[in-house]
C-alpha positions as a Markdown table, in Angstrom:
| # | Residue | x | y | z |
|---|---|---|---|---|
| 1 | Unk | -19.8 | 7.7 | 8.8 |
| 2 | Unk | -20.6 | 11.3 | 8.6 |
| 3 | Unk | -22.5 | 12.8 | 5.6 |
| 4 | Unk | -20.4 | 14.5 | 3.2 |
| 5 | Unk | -20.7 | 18.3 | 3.7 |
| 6 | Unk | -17.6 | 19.9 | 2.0 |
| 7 | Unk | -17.5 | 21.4 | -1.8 |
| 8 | Unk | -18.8 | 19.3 | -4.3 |
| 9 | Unk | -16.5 | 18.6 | -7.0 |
| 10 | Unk | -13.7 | 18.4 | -4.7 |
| 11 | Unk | -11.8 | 14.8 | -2.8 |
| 12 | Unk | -12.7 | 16.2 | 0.5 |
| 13 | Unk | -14.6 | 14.1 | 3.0 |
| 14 | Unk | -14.8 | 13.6 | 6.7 |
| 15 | Unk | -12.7 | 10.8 | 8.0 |
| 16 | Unk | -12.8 | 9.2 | 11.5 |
| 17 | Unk | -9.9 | 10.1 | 13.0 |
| 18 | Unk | -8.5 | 8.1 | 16.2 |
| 19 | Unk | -5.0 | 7.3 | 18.2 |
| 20 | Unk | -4.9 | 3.6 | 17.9 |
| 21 | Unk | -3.1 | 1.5 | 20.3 |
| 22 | Unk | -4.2 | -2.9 | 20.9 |
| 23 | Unk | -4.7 | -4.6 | 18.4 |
| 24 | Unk | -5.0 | -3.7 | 14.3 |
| 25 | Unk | -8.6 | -5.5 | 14.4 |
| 26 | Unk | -9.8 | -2.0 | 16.1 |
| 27 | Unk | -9.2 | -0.5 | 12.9 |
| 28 | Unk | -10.8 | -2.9 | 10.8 |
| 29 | Unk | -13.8 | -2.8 | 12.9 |
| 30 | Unk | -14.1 | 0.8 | 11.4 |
| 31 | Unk | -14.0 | -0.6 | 7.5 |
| 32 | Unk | -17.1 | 0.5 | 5.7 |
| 33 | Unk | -18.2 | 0.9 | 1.8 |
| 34 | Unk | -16.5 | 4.7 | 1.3 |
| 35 | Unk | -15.0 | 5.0 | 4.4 |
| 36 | Unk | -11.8 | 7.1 | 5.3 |
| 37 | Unk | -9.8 | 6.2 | 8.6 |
| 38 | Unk | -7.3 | 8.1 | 9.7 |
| 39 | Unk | -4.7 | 7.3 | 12.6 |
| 40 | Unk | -1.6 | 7.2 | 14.7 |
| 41 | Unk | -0.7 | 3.7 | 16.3 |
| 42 | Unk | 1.6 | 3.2 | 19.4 |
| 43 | Unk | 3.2 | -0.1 | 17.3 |
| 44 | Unk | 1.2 | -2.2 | 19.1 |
| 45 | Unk | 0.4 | -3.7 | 15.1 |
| 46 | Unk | 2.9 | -3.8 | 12.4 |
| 47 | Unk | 1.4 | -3.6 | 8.7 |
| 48 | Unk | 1.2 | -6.9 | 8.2 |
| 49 | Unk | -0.9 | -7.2 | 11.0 |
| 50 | Unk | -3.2 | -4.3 | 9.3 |
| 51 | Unk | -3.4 | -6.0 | 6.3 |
| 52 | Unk | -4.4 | -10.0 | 8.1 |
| 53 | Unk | -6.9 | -7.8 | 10.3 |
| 54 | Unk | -8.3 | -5.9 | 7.1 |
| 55 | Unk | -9.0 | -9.8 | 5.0 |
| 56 | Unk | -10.3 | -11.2 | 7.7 |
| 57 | Unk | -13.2 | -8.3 | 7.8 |
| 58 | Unk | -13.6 | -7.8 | 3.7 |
| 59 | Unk | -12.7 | -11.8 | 2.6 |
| 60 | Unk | -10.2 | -13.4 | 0.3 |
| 61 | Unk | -8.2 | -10.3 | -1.4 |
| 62 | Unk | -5.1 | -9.4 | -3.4 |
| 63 | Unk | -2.8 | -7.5 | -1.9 |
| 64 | Unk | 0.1 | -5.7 | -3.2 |
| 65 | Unk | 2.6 | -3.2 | -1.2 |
| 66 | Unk | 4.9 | -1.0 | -2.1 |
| 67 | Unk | 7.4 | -0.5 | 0.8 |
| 68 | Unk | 11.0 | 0.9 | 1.4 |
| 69 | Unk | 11.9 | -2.5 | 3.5 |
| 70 | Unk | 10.8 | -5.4 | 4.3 |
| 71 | Unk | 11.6 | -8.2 | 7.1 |
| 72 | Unk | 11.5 | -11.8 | 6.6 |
| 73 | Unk | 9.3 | -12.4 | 9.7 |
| 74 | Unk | 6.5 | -10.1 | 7.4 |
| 75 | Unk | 7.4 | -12.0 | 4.5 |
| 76 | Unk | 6.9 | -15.6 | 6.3 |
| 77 | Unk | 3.7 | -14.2 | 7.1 |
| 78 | Unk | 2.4 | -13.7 | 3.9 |
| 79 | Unk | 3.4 | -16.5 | 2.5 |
| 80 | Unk | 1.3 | -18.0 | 5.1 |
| 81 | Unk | -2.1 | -16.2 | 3.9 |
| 82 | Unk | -1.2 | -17.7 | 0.9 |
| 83 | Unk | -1.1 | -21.0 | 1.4 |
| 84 | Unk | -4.5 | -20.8 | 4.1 |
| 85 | Unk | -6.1 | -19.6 | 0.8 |
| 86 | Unk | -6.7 | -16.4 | 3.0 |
| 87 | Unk | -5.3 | -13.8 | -0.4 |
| 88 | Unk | -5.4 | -14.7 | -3.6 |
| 89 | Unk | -2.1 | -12.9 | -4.4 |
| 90 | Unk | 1.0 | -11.0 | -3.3 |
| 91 | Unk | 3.1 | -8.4 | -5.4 |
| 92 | Unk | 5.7 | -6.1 | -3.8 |
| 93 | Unk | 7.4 | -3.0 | -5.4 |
| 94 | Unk | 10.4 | -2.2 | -3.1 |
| 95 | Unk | 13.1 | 0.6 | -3.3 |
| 96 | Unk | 16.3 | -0.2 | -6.1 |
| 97 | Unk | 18.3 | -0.1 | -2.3 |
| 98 | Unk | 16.6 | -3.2 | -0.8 |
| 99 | Unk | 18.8 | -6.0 | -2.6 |
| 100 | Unk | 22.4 | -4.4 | -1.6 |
| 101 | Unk | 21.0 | -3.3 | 1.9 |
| 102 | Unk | 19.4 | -6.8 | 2.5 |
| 103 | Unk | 20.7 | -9.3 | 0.3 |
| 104 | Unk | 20.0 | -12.6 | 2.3 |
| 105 | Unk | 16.3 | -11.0 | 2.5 |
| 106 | Unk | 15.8 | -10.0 | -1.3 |
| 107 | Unk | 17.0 | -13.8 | -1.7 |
| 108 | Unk | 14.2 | -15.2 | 0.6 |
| 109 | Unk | 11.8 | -12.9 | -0.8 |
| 110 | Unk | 12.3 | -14.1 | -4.3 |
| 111 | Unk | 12.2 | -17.8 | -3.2 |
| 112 | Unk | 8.9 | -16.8 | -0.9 |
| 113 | Unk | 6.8 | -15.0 | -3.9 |
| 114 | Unk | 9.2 | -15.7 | -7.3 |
| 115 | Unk | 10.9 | -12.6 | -9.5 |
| 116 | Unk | 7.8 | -12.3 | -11.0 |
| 117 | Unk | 5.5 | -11.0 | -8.6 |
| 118 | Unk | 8.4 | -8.6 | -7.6 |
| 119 | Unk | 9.6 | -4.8 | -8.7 |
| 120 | Unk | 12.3 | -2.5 | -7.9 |
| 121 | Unk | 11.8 | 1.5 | -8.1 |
| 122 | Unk | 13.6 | 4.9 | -7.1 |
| 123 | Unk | 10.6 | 5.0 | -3.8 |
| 124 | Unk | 10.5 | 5.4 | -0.5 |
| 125 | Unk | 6.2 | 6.1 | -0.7 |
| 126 | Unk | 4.3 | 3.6 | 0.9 |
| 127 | Unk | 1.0 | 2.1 | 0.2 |
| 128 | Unk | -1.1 | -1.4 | 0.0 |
| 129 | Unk | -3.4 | -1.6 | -2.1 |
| 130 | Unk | -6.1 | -4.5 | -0.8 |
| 131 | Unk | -8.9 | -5.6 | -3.7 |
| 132 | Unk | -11.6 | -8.5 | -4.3 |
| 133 | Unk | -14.9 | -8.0 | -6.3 |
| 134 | Unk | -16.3 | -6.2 | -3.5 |
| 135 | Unk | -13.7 | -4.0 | -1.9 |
| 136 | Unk | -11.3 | -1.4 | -3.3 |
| 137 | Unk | -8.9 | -0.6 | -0.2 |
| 138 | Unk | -6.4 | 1.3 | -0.1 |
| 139 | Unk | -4.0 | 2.1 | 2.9 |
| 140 | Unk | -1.3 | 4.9 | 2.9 |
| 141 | Unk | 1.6 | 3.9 | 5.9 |
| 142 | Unk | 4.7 | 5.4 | 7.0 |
| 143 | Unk | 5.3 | 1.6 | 8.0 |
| 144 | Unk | 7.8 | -0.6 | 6.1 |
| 145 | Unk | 6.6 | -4.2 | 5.5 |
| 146 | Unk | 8.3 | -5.2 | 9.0 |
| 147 | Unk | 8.1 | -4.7 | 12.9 |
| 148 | Unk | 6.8 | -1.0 | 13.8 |
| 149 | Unk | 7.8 | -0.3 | 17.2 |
| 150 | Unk | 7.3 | 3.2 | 17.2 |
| 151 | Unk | 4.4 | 5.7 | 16.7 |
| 152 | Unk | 3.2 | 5.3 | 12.5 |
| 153 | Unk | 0.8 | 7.0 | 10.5 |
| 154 | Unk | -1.8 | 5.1 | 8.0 |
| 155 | Unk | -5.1 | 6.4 | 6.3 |
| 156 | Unk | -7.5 | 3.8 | 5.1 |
| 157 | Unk | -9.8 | 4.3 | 2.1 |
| 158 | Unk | -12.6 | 2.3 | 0.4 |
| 159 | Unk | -12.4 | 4.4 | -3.0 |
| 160 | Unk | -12.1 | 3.0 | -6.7 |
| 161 | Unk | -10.5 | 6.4 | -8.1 |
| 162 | Unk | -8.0 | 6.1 | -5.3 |
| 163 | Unk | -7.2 | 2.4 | -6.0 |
| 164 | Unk | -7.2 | 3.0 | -9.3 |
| 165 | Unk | -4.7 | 6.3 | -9.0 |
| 166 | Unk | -2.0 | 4.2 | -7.3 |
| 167 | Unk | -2.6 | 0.7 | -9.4 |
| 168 | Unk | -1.6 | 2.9 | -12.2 |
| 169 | Unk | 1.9 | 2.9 | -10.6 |
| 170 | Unk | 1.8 | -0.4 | -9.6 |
| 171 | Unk | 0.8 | -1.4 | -13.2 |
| 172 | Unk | 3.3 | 0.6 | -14.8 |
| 173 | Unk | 6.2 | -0.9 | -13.3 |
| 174 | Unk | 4.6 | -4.3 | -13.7 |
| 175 | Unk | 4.6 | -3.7 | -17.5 |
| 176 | Unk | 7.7 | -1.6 | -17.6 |
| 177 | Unk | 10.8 | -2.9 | -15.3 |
| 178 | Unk | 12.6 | -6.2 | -15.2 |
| 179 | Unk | 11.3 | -9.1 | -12.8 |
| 180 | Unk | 12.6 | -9.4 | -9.8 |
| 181 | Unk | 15.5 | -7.4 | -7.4 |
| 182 | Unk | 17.2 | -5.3 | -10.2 |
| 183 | Unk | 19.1 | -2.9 | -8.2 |
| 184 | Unk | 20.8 | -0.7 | -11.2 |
| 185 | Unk | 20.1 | 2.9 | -10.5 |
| 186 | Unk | 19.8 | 4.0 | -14.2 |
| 187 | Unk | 17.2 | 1.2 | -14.8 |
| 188 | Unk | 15.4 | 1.7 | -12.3 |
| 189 | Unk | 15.1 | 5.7 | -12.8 |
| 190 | Unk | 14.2 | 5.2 | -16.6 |
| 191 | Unk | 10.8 | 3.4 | -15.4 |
| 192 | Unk | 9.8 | 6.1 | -13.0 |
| 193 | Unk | 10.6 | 9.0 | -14.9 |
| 194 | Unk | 8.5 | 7.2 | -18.5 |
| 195 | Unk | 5.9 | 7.1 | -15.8 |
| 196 | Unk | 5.8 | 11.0 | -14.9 |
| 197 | Unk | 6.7 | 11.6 | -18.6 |
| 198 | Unk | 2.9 | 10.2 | -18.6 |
| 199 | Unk | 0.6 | 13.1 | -20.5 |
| 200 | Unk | -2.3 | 12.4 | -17.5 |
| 201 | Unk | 0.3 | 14.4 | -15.0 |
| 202 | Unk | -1.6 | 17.2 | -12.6 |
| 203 | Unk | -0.7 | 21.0 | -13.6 |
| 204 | Unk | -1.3 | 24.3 | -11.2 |
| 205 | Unk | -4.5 | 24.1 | -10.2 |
| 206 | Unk | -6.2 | 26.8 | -9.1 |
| 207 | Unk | -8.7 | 25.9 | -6.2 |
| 208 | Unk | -11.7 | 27.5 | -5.6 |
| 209 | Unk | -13.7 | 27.2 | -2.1 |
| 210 | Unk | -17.5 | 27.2 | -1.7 |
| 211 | Unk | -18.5 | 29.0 | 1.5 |
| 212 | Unk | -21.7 | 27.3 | 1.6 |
């Protein structure tokens, strides 16, 4: 990767940028301690196919998405990982919408990974967040946890403040909403708006550039 040259003091950093189009173990190829990939695929790889290509490169991981959708075929494959010992866990956060959009799916998904390991929000962000002792990954989609067959968008870092940025959402609606598919609207809502009622929110910032 290329050395850092923008303002100190600032998340800026170069990234390698690419149009990505075969298969998803071209961008794991580019995986590196700090790195930052950034792409546009042809959906020639779905995420799940990210994700599988992204373990086999950094080991045995825990992996947890946060998605709009997801398809059963992705699920199914997951589960798989599972039981090859190839992740250590899976936890999902989906939108409130998922359960009454996809019934027979938010079924299977519950029987697949138990109420437990699953969360409902007001979302329609996506992001996986990929961890072991080693690695702190982090990926940034447009893709749903299903088949992409169109062009999608994803940025890739190896960052703990990043990780640890979006865990915090993760975490809070771990600790904060009912188990499982919970799709009441008001429920739902209360859990995202105690965690922007947080007092570690962002203000105006004001942004100063170095011309060096």
């Amino acid at each position: 990767m290329s050395e850092n040259k923008y303002s100190k003091g600032f998340r800026f950093k170069y990234a390698n940028l690419g149009k990505f189009s075969g298969h998803s173990q071209v961008v794991a190829n580019q995986i590196e301690r700090n790195c930052r990939i950034m792409g546009i695929t042809r959906g020639d790889f779905s995420l799940i196919d990210l994700i599988y290509s992204i373990v086999q490169k950094i080991g045995k991981s825990d992996i947890i998405v946060c998605t709009w959708s997801a398809g059963i075929k992705d699920a199914n494959q997951v589960k798989w990982m599972l039981e090859e010992d190839l992740i250590y866990s899976f936890t999902i956060i989906t939108d409130r919408s998922y359960s009454t959009r996809q019934k027979k799916y938010s079924l299977e998904l519950t029987k697949l990974f138990g109420e437990e390991n699953i969360r409902v929000s007001d979302i329609h962000a996506k992001f996986t967040l990929i961890s072991n002792q080693d690695w702190k990954i982090v990926i940034r989609h447009s893709m749903n946890l299903n088949a992409n067959r169109t062009c999608e968008s994803f940025e890739i870092d190896d960052s703990l403040e990043i990780y640890e940025f979006y865990y915090s959402f993760v975490k809070h609606h771990f600790d904060s909403a009912e188990n499982g598919f919970q799709p009441k609207r008001w429920k739902s809502s209360v859990v995202v708006d105690s965690f922007f009622a947080e007092s570690d929110l962002f203000g105006p910032v004001d942004f100063e550039f170095s011309e060096e």
